[in-house]
C-alpha positions in Angstrom: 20.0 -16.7 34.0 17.1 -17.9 35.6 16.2 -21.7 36.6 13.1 -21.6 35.8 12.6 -20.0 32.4 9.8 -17.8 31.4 7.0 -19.3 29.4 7.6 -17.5 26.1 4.7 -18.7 24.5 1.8 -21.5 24.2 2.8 -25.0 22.2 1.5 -27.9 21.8 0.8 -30.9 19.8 -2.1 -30.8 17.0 -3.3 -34.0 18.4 -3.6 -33.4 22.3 -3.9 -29.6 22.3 -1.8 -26.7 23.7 -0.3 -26.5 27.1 2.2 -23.8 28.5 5.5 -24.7 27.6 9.0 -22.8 27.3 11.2 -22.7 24.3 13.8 -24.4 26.4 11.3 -26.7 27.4 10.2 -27.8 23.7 13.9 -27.8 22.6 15.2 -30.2 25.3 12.3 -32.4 25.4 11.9 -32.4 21.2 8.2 -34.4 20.6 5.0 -34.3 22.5 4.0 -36.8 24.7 1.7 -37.6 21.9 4.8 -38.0 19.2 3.9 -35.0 17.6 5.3 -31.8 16.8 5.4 -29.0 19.2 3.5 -25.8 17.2 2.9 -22.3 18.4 -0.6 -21.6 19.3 -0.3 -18.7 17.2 2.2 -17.5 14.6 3.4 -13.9 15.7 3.3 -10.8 13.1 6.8 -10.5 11.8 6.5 -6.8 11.7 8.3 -4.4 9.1 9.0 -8.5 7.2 9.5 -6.4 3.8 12.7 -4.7 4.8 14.7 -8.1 5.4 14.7 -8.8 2.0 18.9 -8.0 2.3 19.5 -9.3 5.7 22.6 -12.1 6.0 21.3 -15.2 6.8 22.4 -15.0 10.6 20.1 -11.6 10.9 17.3 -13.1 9.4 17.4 -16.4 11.6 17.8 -13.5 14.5 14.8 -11.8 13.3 12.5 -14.9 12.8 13.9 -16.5 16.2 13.0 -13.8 17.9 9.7 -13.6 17.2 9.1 -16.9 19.1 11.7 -16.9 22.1 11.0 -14.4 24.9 14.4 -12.0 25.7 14.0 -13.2 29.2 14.0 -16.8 28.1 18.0 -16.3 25.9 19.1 -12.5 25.7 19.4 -11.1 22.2 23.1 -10.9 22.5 23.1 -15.0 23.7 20.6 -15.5 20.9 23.0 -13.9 18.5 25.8 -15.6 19.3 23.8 -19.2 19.3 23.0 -18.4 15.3 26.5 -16.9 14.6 27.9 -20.0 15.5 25.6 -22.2 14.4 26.1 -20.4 10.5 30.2 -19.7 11.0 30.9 -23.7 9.8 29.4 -23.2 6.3 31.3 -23.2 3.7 29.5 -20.3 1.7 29.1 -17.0 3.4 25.7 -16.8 2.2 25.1 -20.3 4.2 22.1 -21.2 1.6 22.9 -19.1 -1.2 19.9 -18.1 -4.3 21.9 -19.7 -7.4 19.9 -17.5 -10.4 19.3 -20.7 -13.1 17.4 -18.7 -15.7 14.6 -16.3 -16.2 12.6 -16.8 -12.8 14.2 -20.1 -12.1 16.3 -20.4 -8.7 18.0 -23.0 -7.0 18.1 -22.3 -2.8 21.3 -24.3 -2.0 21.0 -26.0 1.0 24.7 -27.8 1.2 27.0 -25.9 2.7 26.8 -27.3 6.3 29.8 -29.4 7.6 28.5 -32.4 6.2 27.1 -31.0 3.1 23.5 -32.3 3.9 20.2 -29.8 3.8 19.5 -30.8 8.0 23.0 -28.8 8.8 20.2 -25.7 8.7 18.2 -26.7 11.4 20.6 -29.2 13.2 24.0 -26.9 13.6 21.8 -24.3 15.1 19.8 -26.7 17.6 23.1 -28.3 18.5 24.0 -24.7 19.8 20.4 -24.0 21.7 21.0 -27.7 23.7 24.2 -26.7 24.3 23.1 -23.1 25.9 20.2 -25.2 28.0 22.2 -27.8 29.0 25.5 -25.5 30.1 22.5 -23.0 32.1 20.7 -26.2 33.7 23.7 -27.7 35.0 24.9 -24.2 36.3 22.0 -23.2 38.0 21.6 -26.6 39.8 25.2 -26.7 40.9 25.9 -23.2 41.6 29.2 -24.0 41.1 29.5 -22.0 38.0 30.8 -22.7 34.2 34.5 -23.6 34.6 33.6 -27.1 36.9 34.1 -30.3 35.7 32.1 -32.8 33.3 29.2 -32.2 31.1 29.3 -28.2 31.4 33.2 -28.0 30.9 32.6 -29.8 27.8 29.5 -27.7 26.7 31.1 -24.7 27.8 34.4 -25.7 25.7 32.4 -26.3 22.6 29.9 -22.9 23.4 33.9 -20.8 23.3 36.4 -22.7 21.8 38.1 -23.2 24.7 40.3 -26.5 25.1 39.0 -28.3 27.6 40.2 -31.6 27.8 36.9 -33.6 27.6 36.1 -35.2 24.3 
C-alpha cells in the first residue's frame, strides 16, 4: 500500500468547485472546506446495472463502490472485505430487506444495523474505510508494520478480530 494514494477521481464541493481529491482523502477529511458535501465531478456508467437485480447486498455495495474508488487506491479483495464486515453485524441476512406490503407497495427496511437505526448503512461501512486509512497511514509513516503498539494495534484488532488489549 502506497503513502500517497492515487487520485481516483475529481470531488468537490457544489459551492467552491472541484479539486483533485482521493477517496481516502474525502473519507478521512468528511466536509469541504466550504461545509459542504464532497460530490463526484461526474457519476460513472454502472455498466451491465440490469443484471444486479439478485446480487446480496454486500455485492451490490461492491459493485456501486467500485465504480468510484480506484483498485490502486483499496484492492478489490480489501474493498470486499471492508463491506463484508461492515454488513456481517445485521441482524437480517438481507441487511435491508424488500418487505412486499400489498400490490406494488414495499417497505425497504432499514433497521437491522447494531443499533437498529437507518445510519448503520452508511456508518458500519465508513467505520470500516477509516479504519483501513487510519491502520495504512500509521503503517506507512512508521514502517514499523501492523502488529506495533497504539492506535494501529487497536485498528488492526478491530479490522481481524484479534484481541488486542487496547479498548
Amino acid at each position: 500500500m502506497s503513502a500517497s494514494p492515487a487520485v481516483t477521481c475529481v470531488l468537490g464541493s457544489r459551492l467552491t468547485g472541484f479539486s483533485q481529491f482521493s477517496f481516502e482523502q474525502v473519507v478521512l477529511k468528511g466536509l469541504a472546506n466550504d461545509g459542504g458535501l464532497y460530490l463526484p465531478e461526474e457519476i460513472p456508467a454502472a455498466a451491465g446495472w440490469e443484471s444486479w437485480k439478485d446480487l446480496t447486498f454486500p455485492e451490490l455495495a461492491f459493485k456501486v463502490m467500485s465504480l468510484y474508488i480506484s483498485p490502486a487506491e483499496i484492492p478489490p479483495e480489501d474493498l470486499r472485505g471492508i463491506i463484508n464486515r461492515s454488513y456481517s453485524t445485521f441482524d437480517s441476512p438481507e441487511v435491508t430487506p424488500l418487505v412486499h406490503l400489498k400490490d406494488n407497495l414495499y417497505l425497504l427496511e432499514l433497521f437491522h444495523g447494531p443499533t437498529k437505526s437507518f445510519k448503520d448503512v452508511a456508518l458500519q461501512n465508513l467505520g470500516n474505510l477509516f479504519e483501513y486509512f487510519l491502520v495504512r497511514k500509521n503503517q506507512s509513516k512508521t514502517g514499523r508494520g501492523e502488529h506495533q503498539t497504539g492506535l494501529s494495534a487497536y485498528f488492526y484488532g478491530r479490522l481481524t478480530g484479534l484481541q488486542t488489549g487496547i479498548t
